[in-house]
N, C-alpha and C positions, 0 to 999 in steps of 0.2 A: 724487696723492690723488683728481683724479677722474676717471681712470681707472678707478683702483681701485675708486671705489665704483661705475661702472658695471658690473663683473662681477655675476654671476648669483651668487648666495650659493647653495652646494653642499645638495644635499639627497638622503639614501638615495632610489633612484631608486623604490623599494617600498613607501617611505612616503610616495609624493606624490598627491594628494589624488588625482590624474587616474587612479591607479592605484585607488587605491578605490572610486572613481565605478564606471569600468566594472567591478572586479570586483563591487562591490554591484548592479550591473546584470544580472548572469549570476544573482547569486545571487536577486534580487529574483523573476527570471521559476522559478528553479527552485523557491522557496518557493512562488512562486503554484501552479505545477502539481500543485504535492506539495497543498498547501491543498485543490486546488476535488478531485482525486480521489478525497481522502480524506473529504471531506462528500460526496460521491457514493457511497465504499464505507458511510461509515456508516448514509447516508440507506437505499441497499438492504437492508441488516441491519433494519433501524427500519421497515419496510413503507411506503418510499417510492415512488410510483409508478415502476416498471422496465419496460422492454420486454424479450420474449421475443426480438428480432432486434437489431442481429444478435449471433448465439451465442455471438461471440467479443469482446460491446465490455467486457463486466466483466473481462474478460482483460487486452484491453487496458490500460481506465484505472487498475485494480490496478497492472500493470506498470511503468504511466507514472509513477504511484503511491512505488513503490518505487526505482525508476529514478532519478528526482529525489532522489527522500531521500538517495543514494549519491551523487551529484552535488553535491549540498549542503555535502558533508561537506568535501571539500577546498576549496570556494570559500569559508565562511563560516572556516574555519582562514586563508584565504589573505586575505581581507579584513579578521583581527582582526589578521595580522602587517602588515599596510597602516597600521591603526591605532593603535595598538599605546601609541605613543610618546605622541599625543595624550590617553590613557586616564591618565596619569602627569603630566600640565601640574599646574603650582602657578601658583595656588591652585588645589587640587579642586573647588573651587567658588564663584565669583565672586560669583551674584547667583542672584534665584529663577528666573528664565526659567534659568539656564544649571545647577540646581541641577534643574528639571523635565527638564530636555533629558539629563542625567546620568541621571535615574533612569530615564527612559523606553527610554534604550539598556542599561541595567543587564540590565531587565526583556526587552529585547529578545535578548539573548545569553544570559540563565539560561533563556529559552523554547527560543530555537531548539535550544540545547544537550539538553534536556530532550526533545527533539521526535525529535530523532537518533537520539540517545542509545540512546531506551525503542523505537524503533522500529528501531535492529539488533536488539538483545536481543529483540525478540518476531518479528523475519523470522528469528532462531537458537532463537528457541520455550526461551530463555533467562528469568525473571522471574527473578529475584536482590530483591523487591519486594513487599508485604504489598498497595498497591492493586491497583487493578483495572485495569487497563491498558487497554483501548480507554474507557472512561470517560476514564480523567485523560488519554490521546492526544489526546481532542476535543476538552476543555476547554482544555487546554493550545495547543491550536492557535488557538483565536480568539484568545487572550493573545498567543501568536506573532506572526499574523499582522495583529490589531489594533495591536501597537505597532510590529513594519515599515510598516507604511501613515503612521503617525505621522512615525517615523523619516524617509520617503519625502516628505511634505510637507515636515520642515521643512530638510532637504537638498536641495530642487529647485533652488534657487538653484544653488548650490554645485555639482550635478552640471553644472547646465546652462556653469557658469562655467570648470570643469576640464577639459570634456570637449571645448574648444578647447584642446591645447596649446602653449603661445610658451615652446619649450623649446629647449636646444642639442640638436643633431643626435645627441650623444652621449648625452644624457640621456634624449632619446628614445629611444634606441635598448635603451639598459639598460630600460628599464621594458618596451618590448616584450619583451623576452625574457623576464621576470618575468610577463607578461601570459599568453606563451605557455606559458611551464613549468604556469603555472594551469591554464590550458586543457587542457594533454598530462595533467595528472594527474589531472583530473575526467576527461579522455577514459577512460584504464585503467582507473581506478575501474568507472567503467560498466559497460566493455565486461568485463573480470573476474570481473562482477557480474550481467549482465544478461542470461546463458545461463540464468537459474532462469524465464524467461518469453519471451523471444526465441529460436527453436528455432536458427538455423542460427547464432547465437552459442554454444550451448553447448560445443561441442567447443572452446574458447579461453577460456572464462568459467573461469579456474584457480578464483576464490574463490566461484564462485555452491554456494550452501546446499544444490541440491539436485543431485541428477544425472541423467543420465540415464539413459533404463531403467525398469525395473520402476515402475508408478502409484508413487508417495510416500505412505505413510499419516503423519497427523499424531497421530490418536488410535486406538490400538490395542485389539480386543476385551480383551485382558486391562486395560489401565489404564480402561478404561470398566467394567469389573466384570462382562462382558456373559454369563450362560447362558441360552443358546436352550432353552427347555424342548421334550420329546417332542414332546408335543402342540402345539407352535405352529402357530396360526393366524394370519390377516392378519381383522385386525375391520374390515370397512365399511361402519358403519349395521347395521343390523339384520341383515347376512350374514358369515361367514366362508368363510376360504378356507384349504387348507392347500397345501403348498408344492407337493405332487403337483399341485393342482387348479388353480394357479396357472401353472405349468410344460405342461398342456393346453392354458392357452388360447393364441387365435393369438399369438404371438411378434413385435416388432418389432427390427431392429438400427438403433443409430443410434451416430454420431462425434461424442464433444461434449468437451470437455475439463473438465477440473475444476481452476478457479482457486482456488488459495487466497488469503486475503486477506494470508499472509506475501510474498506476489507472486508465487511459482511457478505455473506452470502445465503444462499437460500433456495432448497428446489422449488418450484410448479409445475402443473401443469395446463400446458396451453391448446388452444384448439384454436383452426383456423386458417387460410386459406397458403398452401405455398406460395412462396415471390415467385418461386419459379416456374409458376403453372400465369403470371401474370404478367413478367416481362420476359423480352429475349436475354439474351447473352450479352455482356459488360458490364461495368462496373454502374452501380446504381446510388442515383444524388435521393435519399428522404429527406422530405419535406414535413414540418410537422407545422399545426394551427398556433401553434405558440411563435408568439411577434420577437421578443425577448430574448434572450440568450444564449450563449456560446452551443450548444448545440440543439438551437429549433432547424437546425438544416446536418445533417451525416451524409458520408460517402461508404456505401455499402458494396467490399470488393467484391467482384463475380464470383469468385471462388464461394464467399456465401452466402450471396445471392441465387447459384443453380443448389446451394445445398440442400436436400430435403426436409430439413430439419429447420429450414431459416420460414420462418409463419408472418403473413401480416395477422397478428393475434386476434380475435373477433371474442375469446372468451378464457376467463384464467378460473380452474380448480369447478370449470361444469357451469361457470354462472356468466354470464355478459358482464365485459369489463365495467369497473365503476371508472367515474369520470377520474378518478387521483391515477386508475390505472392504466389511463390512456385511451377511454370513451372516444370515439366509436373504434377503432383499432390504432393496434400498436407493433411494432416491427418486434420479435423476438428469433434472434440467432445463438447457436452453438459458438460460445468461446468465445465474447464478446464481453468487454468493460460496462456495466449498466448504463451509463451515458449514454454509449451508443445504440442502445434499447429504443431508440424513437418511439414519443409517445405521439397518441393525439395526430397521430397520420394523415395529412391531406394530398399528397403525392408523390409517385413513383417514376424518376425520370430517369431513362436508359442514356448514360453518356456514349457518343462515339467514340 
């Protein structure tokens, strides 16, 4: 008998804390990433101070952005199957500390869930949803990520305690491989995934949303409602300009790509007249032909408004824009969320 009771009392090798620990750990740094990205893409949207340099870091943290959130998905599945069994103990609730600690992980898996979820469906430009989707995204993330932090303190123990294993050779060995299967299938995920923003992944990214090839439009001349009238002019200040007269002046060609904040990305190139050869100095309101939605009107800060690399576009890859890409011109800057790409340009006003 005591023998007996010196054996190791058996335990799914998937559900032992040590596996949770580290997967929570994986998942901890991908929540962070996805978190500070995403109060980065929002802050930009929101006329947070941005840098024009370099050209390609909204690209980047978008990416990194979307990248995590795909990374997410199979670790925090792989961490609730760690749990799982612990979610079902009797009594469901012992006492008030352990009846706060229930609810605050409740809150913690209806967020992350929510966070996922609404963010494939809008990197698939999917809303199946009556809100408003980058609203309840941000909000729902401090919720997210306020009650992981919670979660994170009152687990520090416990990670710190399991992530010593005094385990048989064989038990260890099962949980690595449980470890690793984790790891291989956030790996695919990604990599499936991460050709809509990583160029030389694309030819392998089987599930990435967008493909390659031809620029991507997200919003189309017709779903924008957009008719170019005869007479269009371009208004700036007290001058117009019409596309002939536009098309005179000196010309510039610049490579910039256009990030979307669904995470794609994508070089061109564009030709076309600098802003900064067309208004003065301050921060610049575009105006675009489209009557409709959240951004037929942008605040373009000075900083990239005198930069030489910010174009009202007149022609993308040698040819005159087609009407989906912003016919007769479109605003194209360095470092900039595609939203704020104005298309379908009708004026350029210098704020005091």
């Amino acid at each position: 008998m005591k023998l007996l009771g010196k054996l190791p009392v058996f335990k799914a090798p998937a559900h032992h804390t040590g596996v949770t620990s580290r997967v929570g750990t994986w998942l901890g740094i991908t929540f962070g990433l996805c978190f500070v990205t995403g109060l980065l893409s929002h802050g930009v949207q929101h006329d947070w101070p941005w840098p024009t340099r370099p050209v390609d870091l909204y690209r980047v943290t978008q990416g990194i952005h979307v990248i995590s959130g795909v990374a997410s998905i199979p670790l925090l599945l792989a961490k609730l199957w760690s749990v799982y069994p612990k979610l079902f103990e009797r009594p469901l609730i012992r006492n008030v500390p352990h009846a706060l600690e229930r609810g605050s992980i409740f809150v913690l898996i209806a967020a992350s869930f929510f966070e996922l979820v609404t963010g494939l469906f809008n990197a698939a430009q999917n809303y199946p949803w009556s809100f408003y989707f980058p609203t309840a995204h941000y909000a729902v993330a401090y919720v997210a990520i306020g009650a992981l932090l919670v979660h994170i303190a009152v687990k520090i123990p416990v990670v710190r305690r399991t992530l010593e294993p005094a385990s048989t050779e064989q038990t260890l060995l099962s949980r690595r491989a449980f470890l690793r299967t984790t790891a291989l299938t956030t790996s695919v995920a990604v990599v499936a995934t991460a050709g809509v923003t990583v160029p030389f992944l694309r030819n392998i990214s089987v599930l990435a949303w967008r493909s390659p090839g031809e620029l991507p439009v997200n919003r189309t001349a017709k779903d924008a409602k957009i008719v170019v009238p005869p007479d269009w002019r371009l208004q700036v200040g007290a001058k117009s300009y019409s596309l002939r007269e536009l098309q005179a002046m000196p010309q510039t060609t610049v490579e910039l790509p256009i990030a979307c904040v669904e995470g794609w990305s994508q070089n061109a190139t564009w030709t076309g007249v600098r802003v900064a050869d067309l208004v003065g100095k301050g921060d610049i309101r575009v105006k675009s032909l489209e009557q409709e939605g959240l951004y037929r009107e942008t605040m373009l800060p000075e900083a990239f408004a005198q930069d030489p690399l910010t174009l009202l576009a007149l022609e993308l890859d040698g040819e005159d824009l087609s009407p989906d890409h912003g016919y007769p011109c479109r605003l194209i800057a360095p470092n900039r969320p595609g939203v704020l790409q104005t298309k379908w340009v009708t004026s350029l006003e210098v704020l005091a």
